[in-house]
C-alpha positions as CSV (number, residue, x, y, z in Angstrom):
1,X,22.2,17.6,-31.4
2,X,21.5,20.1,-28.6
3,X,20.4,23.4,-30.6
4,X,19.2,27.0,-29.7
5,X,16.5,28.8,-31.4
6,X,14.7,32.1,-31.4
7,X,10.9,32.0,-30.4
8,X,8.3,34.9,-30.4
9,X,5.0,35.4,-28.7
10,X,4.2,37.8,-31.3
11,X,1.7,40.9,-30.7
12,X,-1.7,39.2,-31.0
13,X,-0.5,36.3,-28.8
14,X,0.0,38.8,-26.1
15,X,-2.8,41.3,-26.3
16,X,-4.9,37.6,-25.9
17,X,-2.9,36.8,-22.6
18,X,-1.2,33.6,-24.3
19,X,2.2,33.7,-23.1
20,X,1.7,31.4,-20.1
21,X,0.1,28.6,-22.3
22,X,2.6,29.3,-25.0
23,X,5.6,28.5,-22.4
24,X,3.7,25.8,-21.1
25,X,3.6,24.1,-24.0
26,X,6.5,24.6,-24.8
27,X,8.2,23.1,-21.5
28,X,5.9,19.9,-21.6
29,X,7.2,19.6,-24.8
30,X,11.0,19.2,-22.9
31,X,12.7,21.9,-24.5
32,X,14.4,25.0,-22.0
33,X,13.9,28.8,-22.0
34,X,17.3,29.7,-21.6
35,X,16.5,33.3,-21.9
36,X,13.0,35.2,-22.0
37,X,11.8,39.3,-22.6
38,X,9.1,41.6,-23.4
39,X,9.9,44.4,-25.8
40,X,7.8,47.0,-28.3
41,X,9.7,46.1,-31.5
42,X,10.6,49.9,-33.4
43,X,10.1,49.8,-37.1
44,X,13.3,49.8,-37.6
45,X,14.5,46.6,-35.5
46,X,11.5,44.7,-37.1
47,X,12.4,46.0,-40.9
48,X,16.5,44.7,-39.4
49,X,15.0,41.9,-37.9
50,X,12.6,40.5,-41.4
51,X,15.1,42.2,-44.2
52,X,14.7,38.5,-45.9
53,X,11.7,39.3,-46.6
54,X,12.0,43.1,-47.9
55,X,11.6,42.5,-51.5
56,X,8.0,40.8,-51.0
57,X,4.6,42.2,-51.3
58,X,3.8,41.3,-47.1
59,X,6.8,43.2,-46.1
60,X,5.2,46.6,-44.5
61,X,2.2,44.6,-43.6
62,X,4.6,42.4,-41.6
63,X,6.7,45.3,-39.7
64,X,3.5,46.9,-38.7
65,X,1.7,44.1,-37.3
66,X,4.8,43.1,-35.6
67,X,5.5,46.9,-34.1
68,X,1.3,46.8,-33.3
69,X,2.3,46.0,-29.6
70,X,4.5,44.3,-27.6
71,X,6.0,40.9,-28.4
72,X,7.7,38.0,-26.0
73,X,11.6,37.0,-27.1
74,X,12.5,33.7,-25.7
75,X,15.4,31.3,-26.7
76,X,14.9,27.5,-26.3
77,X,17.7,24.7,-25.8
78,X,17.4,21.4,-26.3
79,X,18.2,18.7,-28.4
80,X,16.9,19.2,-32.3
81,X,15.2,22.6,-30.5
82,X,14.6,24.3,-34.1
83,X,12.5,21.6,-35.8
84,X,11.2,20.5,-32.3
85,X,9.9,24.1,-32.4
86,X,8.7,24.2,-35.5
87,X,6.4,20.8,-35.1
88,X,4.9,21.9,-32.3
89,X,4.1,26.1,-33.4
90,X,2.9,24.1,-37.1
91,X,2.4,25.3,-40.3
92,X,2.2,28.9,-40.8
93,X,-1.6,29.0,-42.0
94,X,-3.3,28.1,-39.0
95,X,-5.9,26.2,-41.1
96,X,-3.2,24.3,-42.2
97,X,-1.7,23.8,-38.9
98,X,-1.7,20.0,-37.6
99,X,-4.6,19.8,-34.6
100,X,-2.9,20.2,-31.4
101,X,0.0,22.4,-32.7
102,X,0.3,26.1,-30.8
103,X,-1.1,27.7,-34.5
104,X,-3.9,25.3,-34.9
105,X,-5.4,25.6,-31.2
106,X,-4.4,29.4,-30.4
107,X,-3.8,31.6,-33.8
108,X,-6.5,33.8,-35.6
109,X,-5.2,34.4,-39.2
110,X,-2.0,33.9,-41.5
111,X,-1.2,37.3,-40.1
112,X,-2.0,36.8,-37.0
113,X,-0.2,33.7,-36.1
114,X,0.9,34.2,-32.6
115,X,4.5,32.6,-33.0
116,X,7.2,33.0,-34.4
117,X,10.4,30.3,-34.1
118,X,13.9,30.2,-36.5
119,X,13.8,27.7,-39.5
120,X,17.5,26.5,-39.5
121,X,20.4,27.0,-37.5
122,X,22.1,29.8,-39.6
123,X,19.0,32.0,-38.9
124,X,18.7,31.2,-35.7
125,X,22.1,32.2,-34.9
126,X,20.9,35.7,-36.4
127,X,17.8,36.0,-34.7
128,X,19.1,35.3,-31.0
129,X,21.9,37.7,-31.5
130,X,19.3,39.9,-33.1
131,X,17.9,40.2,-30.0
132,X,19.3,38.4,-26.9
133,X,23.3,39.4,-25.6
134,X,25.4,35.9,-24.7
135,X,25.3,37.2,-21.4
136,X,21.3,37.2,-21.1
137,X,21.0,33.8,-21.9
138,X,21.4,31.3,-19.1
139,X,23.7,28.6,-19.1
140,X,21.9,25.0,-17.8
């Protein structure tokens, strides 16, 4: 099924000049950026953006290392894109991370993961219009 999901180059990624390899991977993987930008999150569009997570104990620790710099906002198309994604960012704990996945080669921490990417299509519906108009997103 040819999906859409949201993917971030979050602030640690960039401030360690990752983008390229990020997007690399990510188009020798076969999925499409359909639409790509840079933005300095506010606190308040990060706090909008995570509110799932608002009732749990990483919540501020989360908005402020996500409004700590800039951050890449991409969307990717292609078919099964959000779990494609997902397999090839890995698990969240880059310790855990399967070798060869973007969090196992490139991230630092849990915190500091370097990606971010939608975990269902509900969510990713969200997150795109979160941050991308349908006009910004190119039609292939």
């Amino acid at each position: 099924m040819l999906e859409r999901t949201l993917g971030i180059v979050k602030p640690d990624g960039i401030r360690r000049g990752l983008i390229g390899e990020i997007l690399k991977r990510i188009e020798d993987s076969g999925l499409r950026v359909v639409a790509l930008k840079m933005k300095q999150l506010t606190r308040s569009e990060a706090e909008g953006f995570y509110y799932v997570h608002r009732e749990k104990p990483f919540f501020n620790d989360l908005v402020d290392f996500m409004t700590s710099g800039p951050v890449a906002l991409f969307v990717l198309e292609g078919e099964n894109a959000i779990e494609r994604y997902r397999r090839l960012m890995g698990a969240t704990d880059p310790k855990k991370a399967e070798k060869g996945t973007i969090r196992s080669d490139l991230a630092e921490s849990m915190q500091c993961n370097t990606v971010h990417g939608s975990d269902g299509p509900d969510t990713a519906r969200f997150e795109i219009s979160y941050f991308f108009a349908a006009t910004e997103i190119v039609k292939r």
